[in-house]
DOMI-853662 format. One record per residue (C-alpha): x, y, z; residue number from 1. Coordinates in nm, 4 decimals. Layout:
residues N
REC | X | Y | Z | NUM
...
This chain:
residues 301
REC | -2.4486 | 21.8995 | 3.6864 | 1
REC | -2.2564 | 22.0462 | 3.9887 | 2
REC | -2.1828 | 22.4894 | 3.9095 | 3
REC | -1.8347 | 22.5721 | 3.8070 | 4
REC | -1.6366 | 22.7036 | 4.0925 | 5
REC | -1.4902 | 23.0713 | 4.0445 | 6
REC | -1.1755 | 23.1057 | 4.1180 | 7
REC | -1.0549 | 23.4588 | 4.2252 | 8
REC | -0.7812 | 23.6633 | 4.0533 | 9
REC | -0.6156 | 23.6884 | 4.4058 | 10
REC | -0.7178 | 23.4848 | 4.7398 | 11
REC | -0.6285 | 23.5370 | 5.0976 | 12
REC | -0.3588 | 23.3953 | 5.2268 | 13
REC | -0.4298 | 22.9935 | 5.3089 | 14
REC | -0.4871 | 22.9159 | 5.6560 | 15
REC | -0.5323 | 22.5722 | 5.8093 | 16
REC | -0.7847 | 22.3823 | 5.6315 | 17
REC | -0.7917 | 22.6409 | 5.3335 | 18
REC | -0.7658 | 22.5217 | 4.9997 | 19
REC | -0.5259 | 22.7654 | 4.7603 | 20
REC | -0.6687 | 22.7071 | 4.4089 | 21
REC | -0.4075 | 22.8819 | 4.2498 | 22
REC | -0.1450 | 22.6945 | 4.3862 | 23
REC | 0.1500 | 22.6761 | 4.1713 | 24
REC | 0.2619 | 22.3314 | 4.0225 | 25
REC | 0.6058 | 22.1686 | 4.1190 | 26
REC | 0.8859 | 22.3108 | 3.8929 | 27
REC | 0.9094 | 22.0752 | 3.6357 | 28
REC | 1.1095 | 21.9855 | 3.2324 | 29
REC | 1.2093 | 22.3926 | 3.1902 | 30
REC | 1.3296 | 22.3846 | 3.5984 | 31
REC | 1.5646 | 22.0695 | 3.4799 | 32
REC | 1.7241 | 22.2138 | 3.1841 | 33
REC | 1.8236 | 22.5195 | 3.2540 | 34
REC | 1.9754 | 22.3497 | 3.5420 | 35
REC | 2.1274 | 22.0753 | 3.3668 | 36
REC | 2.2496 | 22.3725 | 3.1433 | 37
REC | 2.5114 | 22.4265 | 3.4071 | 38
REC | 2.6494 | 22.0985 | 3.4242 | 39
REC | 2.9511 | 22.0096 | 3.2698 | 40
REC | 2.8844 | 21.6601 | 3.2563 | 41
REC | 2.5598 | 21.6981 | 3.0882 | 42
REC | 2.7212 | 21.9516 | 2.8266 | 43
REC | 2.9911 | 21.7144 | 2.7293 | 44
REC | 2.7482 | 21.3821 | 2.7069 | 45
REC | 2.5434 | 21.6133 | 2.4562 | 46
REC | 2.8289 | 21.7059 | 2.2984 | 47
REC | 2.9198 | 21.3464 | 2.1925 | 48
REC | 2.5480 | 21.3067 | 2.1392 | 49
REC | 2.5401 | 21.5540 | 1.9221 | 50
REC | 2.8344 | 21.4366 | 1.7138 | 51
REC | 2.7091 | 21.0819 | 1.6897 | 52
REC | 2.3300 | 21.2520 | 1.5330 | 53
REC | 2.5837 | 21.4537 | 1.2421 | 54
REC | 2.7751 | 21.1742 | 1.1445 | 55
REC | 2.4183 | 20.9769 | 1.1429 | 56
REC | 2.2644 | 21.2269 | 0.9555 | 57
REC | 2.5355 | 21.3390 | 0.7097 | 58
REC | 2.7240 | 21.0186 | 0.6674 | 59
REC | 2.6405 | 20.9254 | 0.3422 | 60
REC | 2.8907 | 21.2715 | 0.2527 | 61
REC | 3.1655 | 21.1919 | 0.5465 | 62
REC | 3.2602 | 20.8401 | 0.4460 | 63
REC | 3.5682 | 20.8246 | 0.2048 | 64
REC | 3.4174 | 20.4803 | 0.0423 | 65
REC | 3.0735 | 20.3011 | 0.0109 | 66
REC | 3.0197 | 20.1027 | 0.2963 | 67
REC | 2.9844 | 19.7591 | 0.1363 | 68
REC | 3.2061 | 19.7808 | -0.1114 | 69
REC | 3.4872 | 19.4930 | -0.1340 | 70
REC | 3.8224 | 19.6371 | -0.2147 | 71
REC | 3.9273 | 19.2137 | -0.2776 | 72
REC | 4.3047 | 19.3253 | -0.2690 | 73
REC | 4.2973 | 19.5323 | 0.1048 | 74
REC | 4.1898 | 19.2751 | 0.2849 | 75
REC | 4.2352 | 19.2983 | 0.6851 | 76
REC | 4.4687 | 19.5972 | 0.5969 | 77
REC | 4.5539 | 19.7519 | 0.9640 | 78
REC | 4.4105 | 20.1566 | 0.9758 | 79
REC | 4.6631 | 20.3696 | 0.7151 | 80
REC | 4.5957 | 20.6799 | 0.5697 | 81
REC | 4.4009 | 20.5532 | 0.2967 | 82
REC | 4.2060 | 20.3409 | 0.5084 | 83
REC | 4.1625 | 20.5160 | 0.8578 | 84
REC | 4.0210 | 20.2367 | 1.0492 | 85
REC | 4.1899 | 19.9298 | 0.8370 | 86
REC | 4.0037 | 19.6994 | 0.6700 | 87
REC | 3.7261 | 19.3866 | 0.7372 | 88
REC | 3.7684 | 19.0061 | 0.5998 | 89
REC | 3.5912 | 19.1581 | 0.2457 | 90
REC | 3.8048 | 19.4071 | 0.2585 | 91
REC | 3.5396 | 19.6573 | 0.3273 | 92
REC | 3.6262 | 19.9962 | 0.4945 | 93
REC | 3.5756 | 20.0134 | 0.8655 | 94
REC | 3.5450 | 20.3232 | 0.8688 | 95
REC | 3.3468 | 20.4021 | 0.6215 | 96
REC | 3.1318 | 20.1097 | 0.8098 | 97
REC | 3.1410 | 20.2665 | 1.1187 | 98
REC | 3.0122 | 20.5929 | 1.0102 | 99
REC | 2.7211 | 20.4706 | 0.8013 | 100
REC | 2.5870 | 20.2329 | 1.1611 | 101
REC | 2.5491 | 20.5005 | 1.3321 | 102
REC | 2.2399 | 20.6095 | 1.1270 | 103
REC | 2.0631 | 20.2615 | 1.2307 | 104
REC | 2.1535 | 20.2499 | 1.5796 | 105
REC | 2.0326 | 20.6507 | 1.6221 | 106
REC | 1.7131 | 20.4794 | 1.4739 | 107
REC | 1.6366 | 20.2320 | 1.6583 | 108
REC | 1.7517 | 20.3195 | 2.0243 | 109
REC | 1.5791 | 20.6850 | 2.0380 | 110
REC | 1.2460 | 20.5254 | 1.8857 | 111
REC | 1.2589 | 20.2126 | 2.0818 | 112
REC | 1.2787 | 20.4323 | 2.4147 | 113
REC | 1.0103 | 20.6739 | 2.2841 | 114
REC | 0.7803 | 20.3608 | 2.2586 | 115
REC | 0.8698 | 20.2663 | 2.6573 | 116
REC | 0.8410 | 20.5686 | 2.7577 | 117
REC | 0.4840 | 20.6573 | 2.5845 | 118
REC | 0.3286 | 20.3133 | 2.6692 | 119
REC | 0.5005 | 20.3208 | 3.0537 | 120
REC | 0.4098 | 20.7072 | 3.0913 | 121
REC | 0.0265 | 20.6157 | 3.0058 | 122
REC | 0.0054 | 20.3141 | 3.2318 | 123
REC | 0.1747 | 20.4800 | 3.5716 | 124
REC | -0.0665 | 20.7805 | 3.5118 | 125
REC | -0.3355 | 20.5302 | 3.4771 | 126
REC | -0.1823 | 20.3390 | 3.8327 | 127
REC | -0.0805 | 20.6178 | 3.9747 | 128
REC | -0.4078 | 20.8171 | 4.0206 | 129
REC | -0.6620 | 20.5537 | 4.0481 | 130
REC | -0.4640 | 20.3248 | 4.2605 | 131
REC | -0.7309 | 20.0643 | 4.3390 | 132
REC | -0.7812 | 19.7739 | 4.1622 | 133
REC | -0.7085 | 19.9604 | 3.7945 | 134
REC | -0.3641 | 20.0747 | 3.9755 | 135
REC | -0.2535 | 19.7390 | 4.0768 | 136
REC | -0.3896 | 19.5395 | 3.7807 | 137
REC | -0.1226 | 19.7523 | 3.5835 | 138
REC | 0.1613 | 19.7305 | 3.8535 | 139
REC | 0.1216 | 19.3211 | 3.8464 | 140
REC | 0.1038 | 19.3089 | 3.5142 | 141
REC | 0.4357 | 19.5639 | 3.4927 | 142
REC | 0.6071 | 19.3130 | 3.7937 | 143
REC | 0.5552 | 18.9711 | 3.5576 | 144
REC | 0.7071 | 19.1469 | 3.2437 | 145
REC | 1.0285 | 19.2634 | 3.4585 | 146
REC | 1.0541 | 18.9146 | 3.6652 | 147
REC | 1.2021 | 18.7899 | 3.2917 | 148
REC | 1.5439 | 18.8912 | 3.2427 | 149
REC | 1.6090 | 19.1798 | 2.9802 | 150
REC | 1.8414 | 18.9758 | 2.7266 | 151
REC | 1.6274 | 18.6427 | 2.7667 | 152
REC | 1.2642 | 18.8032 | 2.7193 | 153
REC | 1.4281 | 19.0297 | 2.4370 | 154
REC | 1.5718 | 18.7182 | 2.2635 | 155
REC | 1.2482 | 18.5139 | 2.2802 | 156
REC | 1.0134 | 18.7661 | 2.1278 | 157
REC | 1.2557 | 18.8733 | 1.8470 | 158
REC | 1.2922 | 18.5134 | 1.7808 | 159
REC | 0.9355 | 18.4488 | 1.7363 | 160
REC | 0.8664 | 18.8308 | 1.5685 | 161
REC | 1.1687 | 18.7551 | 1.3254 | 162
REC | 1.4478 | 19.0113 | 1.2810 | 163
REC | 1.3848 | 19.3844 | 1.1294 | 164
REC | 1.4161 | 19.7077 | 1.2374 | 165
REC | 1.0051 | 19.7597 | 1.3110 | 166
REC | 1.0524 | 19.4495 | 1.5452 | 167
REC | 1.3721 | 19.5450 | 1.6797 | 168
REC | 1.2142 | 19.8480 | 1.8291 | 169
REC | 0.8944 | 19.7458 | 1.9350 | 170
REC | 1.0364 | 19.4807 | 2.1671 | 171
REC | 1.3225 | 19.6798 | 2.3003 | 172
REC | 0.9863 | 19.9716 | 2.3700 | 173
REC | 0.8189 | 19.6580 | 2.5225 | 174
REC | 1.0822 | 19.5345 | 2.7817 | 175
REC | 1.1531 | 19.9567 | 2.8977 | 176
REC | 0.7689 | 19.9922 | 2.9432 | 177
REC | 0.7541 | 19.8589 | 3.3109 | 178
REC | 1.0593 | 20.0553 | 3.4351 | 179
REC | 0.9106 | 20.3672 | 3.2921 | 180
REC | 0.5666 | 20.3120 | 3.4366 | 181
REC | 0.7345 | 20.1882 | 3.7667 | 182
REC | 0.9216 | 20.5250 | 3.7391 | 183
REC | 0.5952 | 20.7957 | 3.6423 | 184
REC | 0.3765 | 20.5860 | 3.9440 | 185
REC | 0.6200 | 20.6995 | 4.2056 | 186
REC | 0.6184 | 21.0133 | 4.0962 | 187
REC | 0.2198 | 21.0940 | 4.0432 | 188
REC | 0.1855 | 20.9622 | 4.3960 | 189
REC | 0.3685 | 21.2389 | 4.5457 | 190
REC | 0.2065 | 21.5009 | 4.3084 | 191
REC | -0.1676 | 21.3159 | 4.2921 | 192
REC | -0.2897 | 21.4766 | 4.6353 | 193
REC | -0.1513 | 21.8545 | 4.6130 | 194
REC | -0.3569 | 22.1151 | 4.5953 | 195
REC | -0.3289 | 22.2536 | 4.2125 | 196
REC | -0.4737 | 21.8476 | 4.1296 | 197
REC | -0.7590 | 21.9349 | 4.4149 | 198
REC | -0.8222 | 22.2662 | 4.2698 | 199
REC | -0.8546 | 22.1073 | 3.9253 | 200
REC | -1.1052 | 21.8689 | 4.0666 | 201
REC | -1.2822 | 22.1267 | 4.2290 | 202
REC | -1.3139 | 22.3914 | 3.8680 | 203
REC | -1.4992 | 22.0329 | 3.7721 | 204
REC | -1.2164 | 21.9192 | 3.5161 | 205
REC | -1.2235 | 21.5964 | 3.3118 | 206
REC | -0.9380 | 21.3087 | 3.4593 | 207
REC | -0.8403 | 21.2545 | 3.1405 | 208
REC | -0.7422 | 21.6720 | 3.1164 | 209
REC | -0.6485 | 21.6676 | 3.5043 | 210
REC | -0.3889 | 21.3330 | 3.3967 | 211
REC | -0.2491 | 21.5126 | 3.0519 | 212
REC | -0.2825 | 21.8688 | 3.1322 | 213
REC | -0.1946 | 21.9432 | 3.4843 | 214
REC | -0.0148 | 21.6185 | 3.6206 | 215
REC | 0.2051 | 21.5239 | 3.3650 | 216
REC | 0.3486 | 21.8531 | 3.3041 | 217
REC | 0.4794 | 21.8267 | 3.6935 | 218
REC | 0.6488 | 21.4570 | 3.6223 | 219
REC | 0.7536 | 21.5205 | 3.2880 | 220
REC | 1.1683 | 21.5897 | 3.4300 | 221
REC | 1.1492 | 21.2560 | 3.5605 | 222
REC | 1.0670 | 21.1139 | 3.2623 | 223
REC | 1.3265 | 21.2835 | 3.0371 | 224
REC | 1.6033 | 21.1551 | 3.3188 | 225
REC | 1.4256 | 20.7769 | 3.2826 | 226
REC | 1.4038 | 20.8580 | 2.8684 | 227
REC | 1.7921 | 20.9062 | 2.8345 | 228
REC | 1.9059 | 20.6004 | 3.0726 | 229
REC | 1.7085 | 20.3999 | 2.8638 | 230
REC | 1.8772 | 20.5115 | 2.5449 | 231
REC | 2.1956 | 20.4417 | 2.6788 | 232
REC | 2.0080 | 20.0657 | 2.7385 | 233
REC | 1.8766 | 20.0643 | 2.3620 | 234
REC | 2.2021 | 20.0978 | 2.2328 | 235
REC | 2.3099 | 19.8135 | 2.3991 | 236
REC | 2.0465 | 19.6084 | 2.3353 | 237
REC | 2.0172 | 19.6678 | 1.9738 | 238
REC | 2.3777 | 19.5968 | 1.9022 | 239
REC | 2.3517 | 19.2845 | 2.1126 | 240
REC | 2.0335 | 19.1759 | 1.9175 | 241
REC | 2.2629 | 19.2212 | 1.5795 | 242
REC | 2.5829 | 19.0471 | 1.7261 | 243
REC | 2.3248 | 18.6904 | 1.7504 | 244
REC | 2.1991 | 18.7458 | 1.4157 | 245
REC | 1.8348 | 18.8827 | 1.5219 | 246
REC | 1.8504 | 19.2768 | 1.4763 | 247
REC | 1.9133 | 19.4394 | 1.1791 | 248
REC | 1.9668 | 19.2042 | 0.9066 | 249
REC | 2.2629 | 19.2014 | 0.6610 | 250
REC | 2.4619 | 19.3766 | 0.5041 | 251
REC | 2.3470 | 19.6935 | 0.6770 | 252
REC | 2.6769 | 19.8205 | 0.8575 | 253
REC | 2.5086 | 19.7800 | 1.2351 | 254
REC | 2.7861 | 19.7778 | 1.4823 | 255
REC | 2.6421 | 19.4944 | 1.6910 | 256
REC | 2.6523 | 19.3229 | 1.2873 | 257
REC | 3.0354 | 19.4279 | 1.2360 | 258
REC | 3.1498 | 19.2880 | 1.5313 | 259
REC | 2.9370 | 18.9641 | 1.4938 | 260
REC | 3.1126 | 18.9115 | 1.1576 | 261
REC | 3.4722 | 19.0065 | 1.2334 | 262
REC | 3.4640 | 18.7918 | 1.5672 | 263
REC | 3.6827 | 18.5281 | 1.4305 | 264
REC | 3.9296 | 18.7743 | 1.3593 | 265
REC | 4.0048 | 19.0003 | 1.7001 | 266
REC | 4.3373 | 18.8406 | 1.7354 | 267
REC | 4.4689 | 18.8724 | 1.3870 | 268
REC | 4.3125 | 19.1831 | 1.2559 | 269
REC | 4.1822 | 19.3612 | 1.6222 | 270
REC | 4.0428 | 19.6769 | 1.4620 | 271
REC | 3.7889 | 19.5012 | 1.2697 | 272
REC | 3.6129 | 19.4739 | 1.6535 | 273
REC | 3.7600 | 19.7443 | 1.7967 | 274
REC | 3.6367 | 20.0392 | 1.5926 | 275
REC | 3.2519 | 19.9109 | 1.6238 | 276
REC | 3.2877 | 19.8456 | 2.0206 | 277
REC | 3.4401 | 20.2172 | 2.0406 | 278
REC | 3.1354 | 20.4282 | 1.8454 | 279
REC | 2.8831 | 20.1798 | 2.1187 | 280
REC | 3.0941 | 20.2122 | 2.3940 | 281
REC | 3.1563 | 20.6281 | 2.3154 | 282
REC | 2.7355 | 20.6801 | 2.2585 | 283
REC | 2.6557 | 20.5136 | 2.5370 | 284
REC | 2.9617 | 20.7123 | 2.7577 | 285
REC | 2.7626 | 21.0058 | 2.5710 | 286
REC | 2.3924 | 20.9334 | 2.7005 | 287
REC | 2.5133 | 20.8730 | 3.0372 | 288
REC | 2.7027 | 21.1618 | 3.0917 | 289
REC | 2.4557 | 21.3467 | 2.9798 | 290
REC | 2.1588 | 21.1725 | 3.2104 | 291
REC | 2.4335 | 21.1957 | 3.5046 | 292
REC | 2.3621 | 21.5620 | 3.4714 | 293
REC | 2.0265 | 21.5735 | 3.4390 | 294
REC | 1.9840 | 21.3794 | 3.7198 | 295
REC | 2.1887 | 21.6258 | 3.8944 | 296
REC | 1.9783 | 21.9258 | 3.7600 | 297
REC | 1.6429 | 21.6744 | 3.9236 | 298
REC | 1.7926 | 21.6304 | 4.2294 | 299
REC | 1.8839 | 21.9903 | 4.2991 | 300
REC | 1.5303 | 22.0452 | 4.1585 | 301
């Protein structure tokens, strides 16, 4: 069993061919925020962020009427101050509608993309610093997923899974996984060969801690920039799932759902599509303003 390897409170300054074991990791997740902290854009994405989780969270309290009830003599009423955002074909109202769907698709998109980003995180660790055959067994693997398109390989395993939420999620989490892992292999290759990963090697640590504990600490801000692009994906793909009848079944008041059922109507009663395709379009705006600027706190990283 090889000695430990003492490592000195202080060394002398590193010369050629000197190994520092105290060198100091790459600045990494608290580097990123504080300087996404100064960027506007990333302030007002989480901003509308933000809003979207309240409503989610305290809808049930917000909404003037129950979601699915039928008010059979407002039907397709156009937004007035009794009903804010008009009325559906059941008479239903919109906006009460709209708020309540914002609690599934805050579900959904935010676990979805923590399920690509756990299962792609794991596997471009794995690829990243064993390379070898291990590394490129999980990069080929990652290559045939992403040679399907997104909508087509999302649409054939719902189809066979069935549609619910628990499904929903799992293959959305499935089709990010190779884009994260593509993402977390670039990065351990530049960070796999420094000197902090050599002196952990050296002090006789375990991969497994060297992978967890001092690696992916160092690409974690890469990760969080990857995470929040992909929500901004998830959204979309869970409301397109609902529009063709395989995400979350009826009568839950899913965006992609309300605009699926008041398609026949866009020309004669618009806001019945309009209102959904706004909240979508304004999280998404949200998420991507806010990963605009965290990209911008990475770069200047």
């Amino acid at each position: 069993m090889p000695s430990a390897v003492a490592v000195p409170d202080t060394l002398a300054p590193v010369g050629e061919g000197t190994l520092d074991l105290n060198a100091i990791r790459p600045s990494g997740f608290a580097t990123l925020v504080q300087r996404a902290r100064r960027s506007p854009t990333a302030m007002i994405g989480l901003l509308v962020l933000l809003v979207w989780v309240i409503v989610a969270i305290f809808w049930p309290v917000l909404v003037p009427y129950d979601p699915n009830q039928f008010h059979t003599t407002a039907r397709l009423q156009p937004p007035s101050a009794q009903f804010l955002f008009g009325t559906d074909q059941f008479g239903r109202d919109v906006f009460s509608r709209v708020l309540a769907g914002s609690r599934d698709i805050l579900i959904v998109a935010p676990l979805a993309t923590l399920v690509g980003i756990a299962c792609g995180t794991c596997l471009g660790l794995i690829a990243g610093y064993y390379r070898g055959v291990a590394g490129e067994a999980v990069l080929r693997v990652m290559d045939a997923i992403m040679a399907f398109p997104v909508v087509t390989l999302t649409l054939l395993v719902v189809a066979m899974l069935g549609p619910s939420v628990t499904n929903v999620i799992l293959v959305i989490g499935l089709v990010f996984t190779p884009r994260v892992a593509r993402v977390v292999y670039a990065s351990v290759l530049s960070v796999r060969d420094l000197n902090y990963v050599a002196a952990a090697r050296l002090r006789g640590e375990s991969n497994l801690y060297i992978l967890f504990g001092e690696i992916l600490p160092t690409v974690t801000a890469p990760i969080v920039v990857e995470g929040t692009v992909r929500v901004g994906y998830a959204v979309f793909a869970s409301a397109t799932l609902s529009f063709l009848g395989l995400g979350i079944p009826p009568p839950a008041a899913d965006w992609g759902l309300q605009i699926a059922d008041a398609r026949s109507f866009i020309q004669s009663a618009p806001w019945t599509v309009l209102f959904p395709a706004l909240a979508i379009a304004s999280l998404v705006i949200g998420v991507n303003l806010l990963s605009d600027g965290l990209q911008e706190g990475s770069a200047r990283a």
